[in-house]
TIRO-2110 file (N, C-alpha, C; in Angstrom, 1 decimal):
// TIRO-2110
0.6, 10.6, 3.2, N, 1, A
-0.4, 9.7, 2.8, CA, 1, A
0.2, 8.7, 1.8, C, 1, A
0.1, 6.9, 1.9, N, 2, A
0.4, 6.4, 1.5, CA, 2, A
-0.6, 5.8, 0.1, C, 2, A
0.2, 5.7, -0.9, N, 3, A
-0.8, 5.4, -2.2, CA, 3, A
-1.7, 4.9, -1.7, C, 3, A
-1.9, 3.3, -1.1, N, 4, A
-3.0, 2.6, -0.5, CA, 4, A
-4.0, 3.4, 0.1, C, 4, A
-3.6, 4.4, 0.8, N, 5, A
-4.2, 5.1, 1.4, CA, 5, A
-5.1, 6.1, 0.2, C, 5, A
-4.3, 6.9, -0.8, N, 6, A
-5.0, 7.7, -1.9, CA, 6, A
-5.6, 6.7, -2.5, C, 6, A
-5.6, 5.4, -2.8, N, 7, A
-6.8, 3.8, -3.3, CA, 7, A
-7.8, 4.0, -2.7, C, 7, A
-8.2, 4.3, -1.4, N, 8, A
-9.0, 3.7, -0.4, CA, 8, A
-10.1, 5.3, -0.9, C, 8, A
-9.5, 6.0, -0.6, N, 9, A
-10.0, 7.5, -0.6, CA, 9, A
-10.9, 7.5, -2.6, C, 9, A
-10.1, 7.0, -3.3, N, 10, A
-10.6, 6.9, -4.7, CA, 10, A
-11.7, 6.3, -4.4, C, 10, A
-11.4, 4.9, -3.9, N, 11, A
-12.7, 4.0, -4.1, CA, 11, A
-13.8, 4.3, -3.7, C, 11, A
-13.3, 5.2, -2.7, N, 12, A
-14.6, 5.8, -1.9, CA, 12, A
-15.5, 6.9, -2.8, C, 12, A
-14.8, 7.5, -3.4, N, 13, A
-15.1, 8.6, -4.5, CA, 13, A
-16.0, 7.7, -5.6, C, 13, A
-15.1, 6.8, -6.1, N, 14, A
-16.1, 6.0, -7.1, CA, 14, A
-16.9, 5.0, -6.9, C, 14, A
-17.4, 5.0, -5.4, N, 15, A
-18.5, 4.2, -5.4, CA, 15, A
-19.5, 5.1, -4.4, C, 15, A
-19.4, 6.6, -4.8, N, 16, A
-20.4, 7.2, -3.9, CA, 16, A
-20.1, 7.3, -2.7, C, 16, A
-19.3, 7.0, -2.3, N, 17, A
-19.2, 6.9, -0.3, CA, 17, A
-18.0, 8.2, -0.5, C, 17, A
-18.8, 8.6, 1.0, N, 18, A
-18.3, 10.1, 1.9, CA, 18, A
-17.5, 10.0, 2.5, C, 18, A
-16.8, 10.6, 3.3, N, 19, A
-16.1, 10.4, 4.8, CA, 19, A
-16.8, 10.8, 6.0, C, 19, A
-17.9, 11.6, 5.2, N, 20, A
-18.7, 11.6, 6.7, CA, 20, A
-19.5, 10.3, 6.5, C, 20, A
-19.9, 9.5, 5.7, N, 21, A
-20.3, 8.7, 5.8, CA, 21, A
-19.8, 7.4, 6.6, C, 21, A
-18.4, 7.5, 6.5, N, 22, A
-17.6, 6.5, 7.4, CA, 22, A
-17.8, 7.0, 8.7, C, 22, A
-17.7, 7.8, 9.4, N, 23, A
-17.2, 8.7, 10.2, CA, 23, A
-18.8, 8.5, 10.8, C, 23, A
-19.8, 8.6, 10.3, N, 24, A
-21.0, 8.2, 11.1, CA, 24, A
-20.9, 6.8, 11.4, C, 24, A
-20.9, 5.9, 10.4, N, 25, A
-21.2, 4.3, 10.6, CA, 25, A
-19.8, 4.3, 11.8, C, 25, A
-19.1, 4.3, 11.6, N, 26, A
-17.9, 4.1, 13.2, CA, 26, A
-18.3, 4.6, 14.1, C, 26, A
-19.4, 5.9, 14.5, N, 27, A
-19.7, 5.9, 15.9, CA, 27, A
-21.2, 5.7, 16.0, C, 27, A
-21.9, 5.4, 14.8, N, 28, A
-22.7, 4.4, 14.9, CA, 28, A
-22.7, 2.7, 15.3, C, 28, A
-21.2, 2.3, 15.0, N, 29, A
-20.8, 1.1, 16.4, CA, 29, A
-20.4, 1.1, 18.0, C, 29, A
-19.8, 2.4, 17.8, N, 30, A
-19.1, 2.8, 19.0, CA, 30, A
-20.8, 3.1, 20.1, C, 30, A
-21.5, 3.0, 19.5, N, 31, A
-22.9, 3.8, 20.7, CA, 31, A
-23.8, 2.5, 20.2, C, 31, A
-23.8, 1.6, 20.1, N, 32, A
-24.4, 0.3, 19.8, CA, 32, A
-25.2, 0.1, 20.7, C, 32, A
-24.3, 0.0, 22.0, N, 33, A
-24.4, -0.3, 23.0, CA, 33, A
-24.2, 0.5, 24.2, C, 33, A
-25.2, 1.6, 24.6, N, 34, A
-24.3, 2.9, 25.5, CA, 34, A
-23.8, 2.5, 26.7, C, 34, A
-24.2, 1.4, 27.2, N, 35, A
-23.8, 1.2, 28.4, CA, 35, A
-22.9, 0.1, 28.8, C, 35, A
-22.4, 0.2, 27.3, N, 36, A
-20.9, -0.9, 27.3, CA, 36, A
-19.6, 0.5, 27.1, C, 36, A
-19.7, 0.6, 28.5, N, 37, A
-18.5, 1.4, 28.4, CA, 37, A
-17.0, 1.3, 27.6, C, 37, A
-16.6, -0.3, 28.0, N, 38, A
-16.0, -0.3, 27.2, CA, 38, A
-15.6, -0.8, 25.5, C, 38, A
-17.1, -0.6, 25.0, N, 39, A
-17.2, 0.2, 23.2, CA, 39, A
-17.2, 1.4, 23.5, C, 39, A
-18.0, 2.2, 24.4, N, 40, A
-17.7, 3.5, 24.0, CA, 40, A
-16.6, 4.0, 24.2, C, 40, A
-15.7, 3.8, 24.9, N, 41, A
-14.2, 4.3, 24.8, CA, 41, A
-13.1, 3.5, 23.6, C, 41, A
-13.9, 2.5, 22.6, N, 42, A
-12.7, 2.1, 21.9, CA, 42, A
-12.3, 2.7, 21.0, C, 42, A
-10.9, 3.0, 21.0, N, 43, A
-10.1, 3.6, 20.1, CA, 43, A
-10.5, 3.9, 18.5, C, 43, A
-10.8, 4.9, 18.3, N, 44, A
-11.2, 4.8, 16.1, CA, 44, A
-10.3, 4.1, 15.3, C, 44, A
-9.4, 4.0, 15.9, N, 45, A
-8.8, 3.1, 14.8, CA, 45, A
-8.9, 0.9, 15.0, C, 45, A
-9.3, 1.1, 16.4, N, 46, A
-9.6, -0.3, 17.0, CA, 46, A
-10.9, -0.4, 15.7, C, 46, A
-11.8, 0.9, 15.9, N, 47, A
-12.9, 0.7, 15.6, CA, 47, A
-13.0, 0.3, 13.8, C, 47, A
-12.2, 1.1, 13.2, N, 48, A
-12.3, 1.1, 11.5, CA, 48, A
-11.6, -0.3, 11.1, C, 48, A
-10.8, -1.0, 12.1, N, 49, A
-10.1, -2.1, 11.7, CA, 49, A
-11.2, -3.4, 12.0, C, 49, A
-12.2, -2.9, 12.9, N, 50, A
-13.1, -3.4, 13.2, CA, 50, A
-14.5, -3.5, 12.0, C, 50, A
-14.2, -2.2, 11.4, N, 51, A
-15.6, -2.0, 10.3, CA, 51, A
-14.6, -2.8, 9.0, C, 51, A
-13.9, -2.5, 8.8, N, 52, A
-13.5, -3.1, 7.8, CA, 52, A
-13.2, -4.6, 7.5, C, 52, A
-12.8, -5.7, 8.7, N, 53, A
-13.2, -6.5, 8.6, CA, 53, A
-14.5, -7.0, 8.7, C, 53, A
-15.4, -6.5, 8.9, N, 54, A
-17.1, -6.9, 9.0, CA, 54, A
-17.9, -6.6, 8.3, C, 54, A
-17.8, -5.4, 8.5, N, 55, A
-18.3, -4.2, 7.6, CA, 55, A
-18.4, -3.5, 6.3, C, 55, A
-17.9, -2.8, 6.4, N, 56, A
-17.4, -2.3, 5.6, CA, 56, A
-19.0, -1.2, 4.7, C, 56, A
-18.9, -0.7, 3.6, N, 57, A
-20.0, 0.1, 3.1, CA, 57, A
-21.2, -1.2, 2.6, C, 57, A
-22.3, -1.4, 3.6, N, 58, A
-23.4, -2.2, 3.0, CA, 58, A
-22.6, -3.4, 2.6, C, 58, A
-21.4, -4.3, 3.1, N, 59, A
-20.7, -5.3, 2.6, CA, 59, A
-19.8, -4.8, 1.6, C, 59, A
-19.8, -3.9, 0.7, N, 60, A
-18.9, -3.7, -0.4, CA, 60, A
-17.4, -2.9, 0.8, C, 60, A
-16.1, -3.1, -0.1, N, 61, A
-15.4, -2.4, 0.3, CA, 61, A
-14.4, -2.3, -0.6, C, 61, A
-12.9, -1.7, -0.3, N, 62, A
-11.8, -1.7, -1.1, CA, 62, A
-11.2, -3.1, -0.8, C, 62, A
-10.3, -3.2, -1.9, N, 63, A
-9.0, -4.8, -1.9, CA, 63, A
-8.5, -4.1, -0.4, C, 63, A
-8.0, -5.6, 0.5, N, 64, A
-7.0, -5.3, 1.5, CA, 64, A
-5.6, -4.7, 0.5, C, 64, A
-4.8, -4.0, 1.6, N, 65, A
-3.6, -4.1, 1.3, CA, 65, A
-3.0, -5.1, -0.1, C, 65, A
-2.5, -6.1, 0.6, N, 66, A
-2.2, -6.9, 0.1, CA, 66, A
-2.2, -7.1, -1.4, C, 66, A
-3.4, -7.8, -1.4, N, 67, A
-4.8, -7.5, -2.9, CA, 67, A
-4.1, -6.7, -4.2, C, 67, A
-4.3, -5.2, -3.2, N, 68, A
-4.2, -3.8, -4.0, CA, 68, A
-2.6, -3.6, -4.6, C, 68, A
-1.8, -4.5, -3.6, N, 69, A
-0.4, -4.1, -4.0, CA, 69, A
0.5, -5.4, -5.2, C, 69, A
-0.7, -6.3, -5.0, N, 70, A
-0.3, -7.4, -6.0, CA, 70, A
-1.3, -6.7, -7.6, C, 70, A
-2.2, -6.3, -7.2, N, 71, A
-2.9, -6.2, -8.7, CA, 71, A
-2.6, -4.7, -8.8, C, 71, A
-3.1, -3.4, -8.8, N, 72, A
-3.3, -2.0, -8.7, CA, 72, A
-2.0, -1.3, -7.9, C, 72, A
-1.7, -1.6, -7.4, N, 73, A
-0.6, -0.9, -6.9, CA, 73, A
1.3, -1.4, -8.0, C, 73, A
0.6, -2.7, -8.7, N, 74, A
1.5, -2.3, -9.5, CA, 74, A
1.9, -1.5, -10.3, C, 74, A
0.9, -1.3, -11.1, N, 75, A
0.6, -0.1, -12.1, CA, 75, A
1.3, 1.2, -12.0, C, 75, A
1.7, 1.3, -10.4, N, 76, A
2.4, 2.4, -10.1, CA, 76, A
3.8, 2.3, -10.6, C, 76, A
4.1, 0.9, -10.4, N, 77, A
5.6, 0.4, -10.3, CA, 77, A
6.0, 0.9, -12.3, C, 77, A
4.8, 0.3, -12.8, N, 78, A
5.1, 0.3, -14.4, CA, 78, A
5.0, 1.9, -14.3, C, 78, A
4.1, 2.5, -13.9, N, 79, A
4.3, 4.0, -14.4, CA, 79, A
5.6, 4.4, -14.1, C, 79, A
6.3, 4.4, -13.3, N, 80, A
7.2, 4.9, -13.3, CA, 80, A
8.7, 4.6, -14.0, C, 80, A
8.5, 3.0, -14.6, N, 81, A
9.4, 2.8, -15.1, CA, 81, A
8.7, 3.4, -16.7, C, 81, A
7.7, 3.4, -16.8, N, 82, A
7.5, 4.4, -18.3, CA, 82, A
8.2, 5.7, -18.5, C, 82, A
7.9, 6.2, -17.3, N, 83, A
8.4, 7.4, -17.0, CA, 83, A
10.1, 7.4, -17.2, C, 83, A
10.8, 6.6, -17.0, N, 84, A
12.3, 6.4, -17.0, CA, 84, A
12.7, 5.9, -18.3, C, 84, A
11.2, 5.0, -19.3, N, 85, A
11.7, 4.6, -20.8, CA, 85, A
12.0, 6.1, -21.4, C, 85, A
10.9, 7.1, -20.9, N, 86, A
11.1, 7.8, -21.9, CA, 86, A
12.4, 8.5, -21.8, C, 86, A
12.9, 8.7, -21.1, N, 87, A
14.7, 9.6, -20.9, CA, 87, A
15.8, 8.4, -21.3, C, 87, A
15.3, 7.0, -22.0, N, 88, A
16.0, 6.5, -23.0, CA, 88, A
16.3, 6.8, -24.3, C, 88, A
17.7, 6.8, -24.3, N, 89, A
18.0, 7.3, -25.8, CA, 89, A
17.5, 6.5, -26.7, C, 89, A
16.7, 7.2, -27.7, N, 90, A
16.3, 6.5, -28.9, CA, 90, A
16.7, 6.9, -30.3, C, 90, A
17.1, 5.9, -31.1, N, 91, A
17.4, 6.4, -32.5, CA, 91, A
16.2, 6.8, -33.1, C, 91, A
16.1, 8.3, -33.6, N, 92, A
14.7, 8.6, -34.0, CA, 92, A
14.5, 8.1, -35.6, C, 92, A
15.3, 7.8, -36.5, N, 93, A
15.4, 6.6, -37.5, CA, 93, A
14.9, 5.3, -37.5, C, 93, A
15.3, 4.6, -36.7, N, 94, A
15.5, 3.1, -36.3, CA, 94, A
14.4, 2.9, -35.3, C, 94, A
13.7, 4.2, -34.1, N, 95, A
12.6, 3.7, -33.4, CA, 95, A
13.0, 2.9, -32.3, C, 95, A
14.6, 2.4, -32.6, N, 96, A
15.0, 1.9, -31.3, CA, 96, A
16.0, 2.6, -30.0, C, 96, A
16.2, 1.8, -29.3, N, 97, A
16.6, 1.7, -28.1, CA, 97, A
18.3, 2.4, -28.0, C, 97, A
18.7, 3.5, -27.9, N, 98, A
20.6, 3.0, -28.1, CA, 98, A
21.2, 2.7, -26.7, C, 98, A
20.0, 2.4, -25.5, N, 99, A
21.1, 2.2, -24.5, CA, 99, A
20.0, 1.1, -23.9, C, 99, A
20.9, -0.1, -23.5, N, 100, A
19.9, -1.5, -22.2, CA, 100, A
18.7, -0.3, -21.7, C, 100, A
17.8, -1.3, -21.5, N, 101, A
15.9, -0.5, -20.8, CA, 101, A
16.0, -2.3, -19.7, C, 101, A
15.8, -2.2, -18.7, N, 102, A
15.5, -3.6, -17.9, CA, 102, A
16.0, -4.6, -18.6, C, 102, A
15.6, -5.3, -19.4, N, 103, A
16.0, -6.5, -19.9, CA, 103, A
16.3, -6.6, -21.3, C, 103, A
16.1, -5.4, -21.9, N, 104, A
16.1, -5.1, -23.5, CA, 104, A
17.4, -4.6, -23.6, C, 104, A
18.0, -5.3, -24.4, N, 105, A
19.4, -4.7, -24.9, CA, 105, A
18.8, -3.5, -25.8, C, 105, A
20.3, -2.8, -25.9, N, 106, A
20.8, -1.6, -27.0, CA, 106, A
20.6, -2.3, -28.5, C, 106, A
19.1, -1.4, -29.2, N, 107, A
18.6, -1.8, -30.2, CA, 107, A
17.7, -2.1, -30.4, C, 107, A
17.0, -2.6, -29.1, N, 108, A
15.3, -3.0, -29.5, CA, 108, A
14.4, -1.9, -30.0, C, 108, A
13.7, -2.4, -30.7, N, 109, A
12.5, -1.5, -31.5, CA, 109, A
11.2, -1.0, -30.0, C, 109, A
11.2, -0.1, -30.1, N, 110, A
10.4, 0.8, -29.3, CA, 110, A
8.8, -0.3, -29.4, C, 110, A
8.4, -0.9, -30.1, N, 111, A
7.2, -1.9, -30.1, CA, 111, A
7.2, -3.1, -29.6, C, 111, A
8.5, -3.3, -29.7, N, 112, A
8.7, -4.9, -28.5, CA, 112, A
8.6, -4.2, -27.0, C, 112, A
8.9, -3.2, -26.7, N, 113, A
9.1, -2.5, -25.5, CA, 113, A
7.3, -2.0, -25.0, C, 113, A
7.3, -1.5, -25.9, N, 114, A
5.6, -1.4, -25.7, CA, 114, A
4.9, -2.8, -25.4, C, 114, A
4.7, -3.6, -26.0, N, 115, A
4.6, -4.9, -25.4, CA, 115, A
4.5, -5.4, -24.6, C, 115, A
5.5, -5.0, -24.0, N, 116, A
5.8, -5.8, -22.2, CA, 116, A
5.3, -5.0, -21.8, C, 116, A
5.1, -3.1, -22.1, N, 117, A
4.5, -2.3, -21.2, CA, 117, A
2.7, -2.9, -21.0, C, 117, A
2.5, -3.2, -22.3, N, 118, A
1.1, -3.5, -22.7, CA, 118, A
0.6, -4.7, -22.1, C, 118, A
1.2, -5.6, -21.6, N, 119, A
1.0, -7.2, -21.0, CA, 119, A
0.8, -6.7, -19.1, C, 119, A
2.4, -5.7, -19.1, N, 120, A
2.6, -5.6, -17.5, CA, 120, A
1.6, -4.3, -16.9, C, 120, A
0.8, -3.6, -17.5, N, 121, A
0.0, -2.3, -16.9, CA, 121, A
-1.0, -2.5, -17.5, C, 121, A
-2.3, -3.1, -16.3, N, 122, A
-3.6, -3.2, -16.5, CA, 122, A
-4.6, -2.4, -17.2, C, 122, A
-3.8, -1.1, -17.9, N, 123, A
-4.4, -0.2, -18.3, CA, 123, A
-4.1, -0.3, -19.2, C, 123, A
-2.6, -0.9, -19.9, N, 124, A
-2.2, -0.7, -21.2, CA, 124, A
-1.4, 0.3, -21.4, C, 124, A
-0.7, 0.4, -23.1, N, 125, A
0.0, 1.4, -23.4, CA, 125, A
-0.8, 2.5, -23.5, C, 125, A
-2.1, 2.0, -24.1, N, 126, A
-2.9, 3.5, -24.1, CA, 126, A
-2.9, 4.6, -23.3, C, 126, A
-3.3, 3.8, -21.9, N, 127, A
-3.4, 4.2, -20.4, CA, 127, A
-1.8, 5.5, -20.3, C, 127, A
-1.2, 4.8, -20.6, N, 128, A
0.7, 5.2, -20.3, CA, 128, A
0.9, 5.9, -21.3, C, 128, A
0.4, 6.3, -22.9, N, 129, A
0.5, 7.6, -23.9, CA, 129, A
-0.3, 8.9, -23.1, C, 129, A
-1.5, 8.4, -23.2, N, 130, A
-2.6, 9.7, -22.9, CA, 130, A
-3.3, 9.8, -21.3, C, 130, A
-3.0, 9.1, -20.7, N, 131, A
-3.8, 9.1, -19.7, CA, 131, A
-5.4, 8.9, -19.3, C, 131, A
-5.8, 9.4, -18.8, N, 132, A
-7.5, 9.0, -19.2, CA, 132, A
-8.0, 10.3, -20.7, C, 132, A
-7.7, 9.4, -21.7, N, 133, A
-8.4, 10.3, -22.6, CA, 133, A
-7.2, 11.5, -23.1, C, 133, A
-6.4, 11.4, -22.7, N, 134, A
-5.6, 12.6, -23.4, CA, 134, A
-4.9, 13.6, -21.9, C, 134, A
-6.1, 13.3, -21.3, N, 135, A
-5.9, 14.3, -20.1, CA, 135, A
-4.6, 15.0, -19.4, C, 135, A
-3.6, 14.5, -19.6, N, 136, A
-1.6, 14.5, -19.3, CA, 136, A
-1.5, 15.4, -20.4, C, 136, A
-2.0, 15.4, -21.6, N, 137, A
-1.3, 16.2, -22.9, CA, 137, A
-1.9, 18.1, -22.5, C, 137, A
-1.2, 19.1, -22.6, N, 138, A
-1.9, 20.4, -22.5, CA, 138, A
-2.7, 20.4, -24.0, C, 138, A
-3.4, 21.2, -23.8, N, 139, A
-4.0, 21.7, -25.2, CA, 139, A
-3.3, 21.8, -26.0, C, 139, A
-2.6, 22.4, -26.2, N, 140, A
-1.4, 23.2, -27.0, CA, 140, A
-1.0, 21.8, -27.6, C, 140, A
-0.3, 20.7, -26.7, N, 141, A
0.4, 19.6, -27.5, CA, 141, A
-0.7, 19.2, -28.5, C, 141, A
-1.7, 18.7, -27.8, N, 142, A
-2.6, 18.1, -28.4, CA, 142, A
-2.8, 18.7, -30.0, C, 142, A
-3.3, 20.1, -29.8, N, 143, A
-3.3, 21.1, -31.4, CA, 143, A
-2.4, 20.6, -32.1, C, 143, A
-0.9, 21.1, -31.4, N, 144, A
0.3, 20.6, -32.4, CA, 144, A
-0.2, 19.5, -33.1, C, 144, A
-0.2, 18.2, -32.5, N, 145, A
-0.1, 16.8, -32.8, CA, 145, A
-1.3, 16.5, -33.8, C, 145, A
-2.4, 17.2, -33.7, N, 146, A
-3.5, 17.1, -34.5, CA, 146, A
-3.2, 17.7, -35.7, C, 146, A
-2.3, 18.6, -35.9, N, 147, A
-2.2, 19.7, -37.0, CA, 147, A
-1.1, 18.1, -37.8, C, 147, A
-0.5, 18.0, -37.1, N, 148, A
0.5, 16.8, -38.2, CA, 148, A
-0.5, 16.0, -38.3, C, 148, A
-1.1, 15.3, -37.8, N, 149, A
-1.7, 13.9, -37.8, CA, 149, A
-3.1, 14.4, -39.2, C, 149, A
-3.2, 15.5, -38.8, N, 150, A
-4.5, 16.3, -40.4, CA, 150, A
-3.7, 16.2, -41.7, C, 150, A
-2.4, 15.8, -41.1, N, 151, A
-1.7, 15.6, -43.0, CA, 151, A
-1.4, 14.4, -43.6, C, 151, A
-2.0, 13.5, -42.9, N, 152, A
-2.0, 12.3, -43.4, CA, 152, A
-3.0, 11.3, -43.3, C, 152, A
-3.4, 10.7, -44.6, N, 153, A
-4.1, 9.6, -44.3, CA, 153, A
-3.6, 8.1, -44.3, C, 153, A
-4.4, 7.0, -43.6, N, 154, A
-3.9, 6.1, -43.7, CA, 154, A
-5.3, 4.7, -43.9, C, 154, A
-4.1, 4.1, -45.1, N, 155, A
-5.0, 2.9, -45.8, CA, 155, A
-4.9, 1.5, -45.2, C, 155, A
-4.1, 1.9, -44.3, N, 156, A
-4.1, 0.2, -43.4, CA, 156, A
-5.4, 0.0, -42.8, C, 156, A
-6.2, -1.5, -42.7, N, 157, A
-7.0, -1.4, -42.3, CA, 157, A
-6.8, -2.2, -40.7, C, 157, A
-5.3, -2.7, -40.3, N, 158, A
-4.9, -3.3, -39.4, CA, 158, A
-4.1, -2.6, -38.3, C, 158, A
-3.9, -1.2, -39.0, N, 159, A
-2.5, -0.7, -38.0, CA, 159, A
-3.5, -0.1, -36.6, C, 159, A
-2.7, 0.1, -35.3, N, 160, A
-3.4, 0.7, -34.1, CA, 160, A
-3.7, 2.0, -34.5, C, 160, A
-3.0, 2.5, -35.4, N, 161, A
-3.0, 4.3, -35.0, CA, 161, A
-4.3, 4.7, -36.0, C, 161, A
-4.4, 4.1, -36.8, N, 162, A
-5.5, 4.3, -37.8, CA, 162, A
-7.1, 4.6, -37.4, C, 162, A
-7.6, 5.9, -37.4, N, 163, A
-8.9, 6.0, -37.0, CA, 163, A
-9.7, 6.6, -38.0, C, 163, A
-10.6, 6.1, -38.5, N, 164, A
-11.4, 6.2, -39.8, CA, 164, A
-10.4, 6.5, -40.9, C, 164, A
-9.3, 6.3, -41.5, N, 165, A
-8.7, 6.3, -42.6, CA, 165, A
-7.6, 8.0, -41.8, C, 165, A
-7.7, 8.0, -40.5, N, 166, A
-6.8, 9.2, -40.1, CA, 166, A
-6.0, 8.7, -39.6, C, 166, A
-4.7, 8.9, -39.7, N, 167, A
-3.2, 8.8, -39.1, CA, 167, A
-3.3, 9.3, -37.9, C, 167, A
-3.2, 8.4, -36.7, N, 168, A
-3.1, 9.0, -35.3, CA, 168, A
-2.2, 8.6, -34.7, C, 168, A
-0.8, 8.5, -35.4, N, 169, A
0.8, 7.8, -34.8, CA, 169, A
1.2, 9.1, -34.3, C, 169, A
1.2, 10.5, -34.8, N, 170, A
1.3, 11.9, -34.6, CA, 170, A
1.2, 11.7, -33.1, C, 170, A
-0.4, 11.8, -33.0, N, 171, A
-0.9, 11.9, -31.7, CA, 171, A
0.1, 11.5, -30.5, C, 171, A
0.5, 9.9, -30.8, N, 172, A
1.6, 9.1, -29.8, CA, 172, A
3.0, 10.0, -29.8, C, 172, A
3.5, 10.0, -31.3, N, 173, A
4.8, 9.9, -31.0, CA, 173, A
5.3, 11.5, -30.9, C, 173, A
4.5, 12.4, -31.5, N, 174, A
4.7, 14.2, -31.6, CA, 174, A
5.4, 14.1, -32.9, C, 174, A
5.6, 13.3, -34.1, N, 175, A
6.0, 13.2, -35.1, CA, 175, A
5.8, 12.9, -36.1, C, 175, A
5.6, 13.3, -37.2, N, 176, A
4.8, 12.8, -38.4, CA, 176, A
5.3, 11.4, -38.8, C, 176, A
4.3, 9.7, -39.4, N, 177, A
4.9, 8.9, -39.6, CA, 177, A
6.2, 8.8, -40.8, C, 177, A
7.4, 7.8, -40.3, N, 178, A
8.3, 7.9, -41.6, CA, 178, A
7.8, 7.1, -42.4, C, 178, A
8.1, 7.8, -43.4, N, 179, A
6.8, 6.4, -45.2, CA, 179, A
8.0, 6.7, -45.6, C, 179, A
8.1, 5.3, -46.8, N, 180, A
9.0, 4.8, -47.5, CA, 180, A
8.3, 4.4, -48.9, C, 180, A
8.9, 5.1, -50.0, N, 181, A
8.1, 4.5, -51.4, CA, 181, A
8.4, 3.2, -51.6, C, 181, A
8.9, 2.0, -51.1, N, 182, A
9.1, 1.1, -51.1, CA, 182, A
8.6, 0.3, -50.1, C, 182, A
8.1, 0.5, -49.1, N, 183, A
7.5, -0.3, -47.7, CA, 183, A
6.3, 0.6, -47.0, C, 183, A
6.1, 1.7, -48.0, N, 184, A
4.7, 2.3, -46.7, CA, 184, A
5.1, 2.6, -45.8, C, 184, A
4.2, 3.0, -45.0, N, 185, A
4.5, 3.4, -42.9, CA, 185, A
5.5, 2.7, -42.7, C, 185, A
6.5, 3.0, -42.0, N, 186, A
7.4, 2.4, -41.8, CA, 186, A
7.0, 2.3, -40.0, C, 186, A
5.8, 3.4, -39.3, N, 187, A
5.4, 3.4, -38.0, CA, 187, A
4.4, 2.4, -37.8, C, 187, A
3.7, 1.6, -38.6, N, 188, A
2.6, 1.2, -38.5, CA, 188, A
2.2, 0.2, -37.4, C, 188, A
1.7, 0.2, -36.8, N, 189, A
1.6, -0.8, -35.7, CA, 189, A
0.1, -2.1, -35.4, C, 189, A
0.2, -2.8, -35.7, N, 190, A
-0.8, -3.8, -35.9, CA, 190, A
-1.5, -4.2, -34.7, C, 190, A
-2.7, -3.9, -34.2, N, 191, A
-3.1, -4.2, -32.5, CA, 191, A
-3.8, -5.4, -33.0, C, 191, A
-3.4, -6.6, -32.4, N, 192, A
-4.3, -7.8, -32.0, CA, 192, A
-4.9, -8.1, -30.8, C, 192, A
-6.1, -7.3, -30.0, N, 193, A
-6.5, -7.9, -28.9, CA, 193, A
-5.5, -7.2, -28.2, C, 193, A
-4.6, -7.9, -27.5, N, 194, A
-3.4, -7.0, -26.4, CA, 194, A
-1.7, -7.4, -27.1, C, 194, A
-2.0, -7.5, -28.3, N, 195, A
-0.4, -7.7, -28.3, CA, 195, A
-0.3, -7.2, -29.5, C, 195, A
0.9, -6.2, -29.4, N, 196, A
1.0, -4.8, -30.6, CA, 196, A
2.3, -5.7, -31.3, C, 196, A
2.4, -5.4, -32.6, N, 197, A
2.9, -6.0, -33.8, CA, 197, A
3.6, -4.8, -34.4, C, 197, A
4.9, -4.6, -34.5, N, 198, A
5.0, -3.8, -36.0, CA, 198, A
4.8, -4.0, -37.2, C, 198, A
4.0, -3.3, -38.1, N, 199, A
3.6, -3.9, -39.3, CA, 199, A
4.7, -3.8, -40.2, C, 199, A
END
């Protein structure tokens, strides 16, 4: 089964439609007419290429192809290169990069990198940490990461990770933030709208 194909099957899920429901309306065309023999012998797939340009559920349908592979089907492309940032070596000090990522030299700060993730995946970085809600993390990480993130509070009233005065950098990164008696969070991250800032 081709992603587009697991798209088409979602959509169907999230807009209420069955497969028996398809599966009736296509021989609900095919018997239109019973004594047009030749509808009743046309092929199901003649037929669904048929519903779908015309048809489709009460007029609503899924993006063509096409559509789905310029907008949603990229998101696949960025998942996977997320999937490949993370087995980049990173200085756990510096936050950055020690080896080229696509177009980022050796050295960029892990927040410029977020960035591009955050501009190029319709869902965001959020989407690409936790999934829907957390849902990718087991329980277990999750505890861990809450047990660090319960030991700190935080006074920024700009940074992303900040939720009612609670440190939720833990949460992202599985690490307690580095603070500096001289500069604060040294993790802090500033969300404007869609474009993440190191503070």
């Amino acid at each position: 089964m081709t992603n587009y194909e697991k798209y088409q099957l979602l959509w169907m899920l999230d807009h209420g439609h069955s497969l028996d429901e398809l599966v009736r309306e296509l021989h609900e065309m095919q018997c239109e007419d019973p004594e047009d023999s030749d509808r009743t012998s046309t092929p199901i797939s003649e037929l669904f290429s048929e519903w779908e340009q015309d048809r489709g559920f009460g007029g609503e349908l899924w993006a063509c192809e096409a559509e789905w592979e310029e907008n949603e089907g990229r998101d696949s492309r960025i998942e996977e290169l997320w999937a490949e940032f993370e087995d980049v070596p990173m200085n756990p000090n510096t936050e950055c990069i020690e080896e080229a990522f696509l177009d980022f030299p050796a050295g960029t700060d892990r927040y410029t990198i977020w960035e591009w993730f955050e501009k190029n995946h319709s869902k965001g970085v959020r989407y690409l940490l936790y999934g829907d809600g957390g849902a990718e993390l087991s329980p277990e990480t999750l505890l861990e990461r809450n047990a660090i993130a319960a030991e700190y509070e935080c006074e920024s009233r700009d940074c992303a990770f900040n939720e009612c005065g609670n440190c939720r950098f833990p949460l992202v990164s599985g690490r307690a933030p580095r603070l500096s008696d001289d500069e604060g969070c040294l993790d802090g991250c500033i969300d404007l709208g869609n474009d993440w800032h190191h503070a």
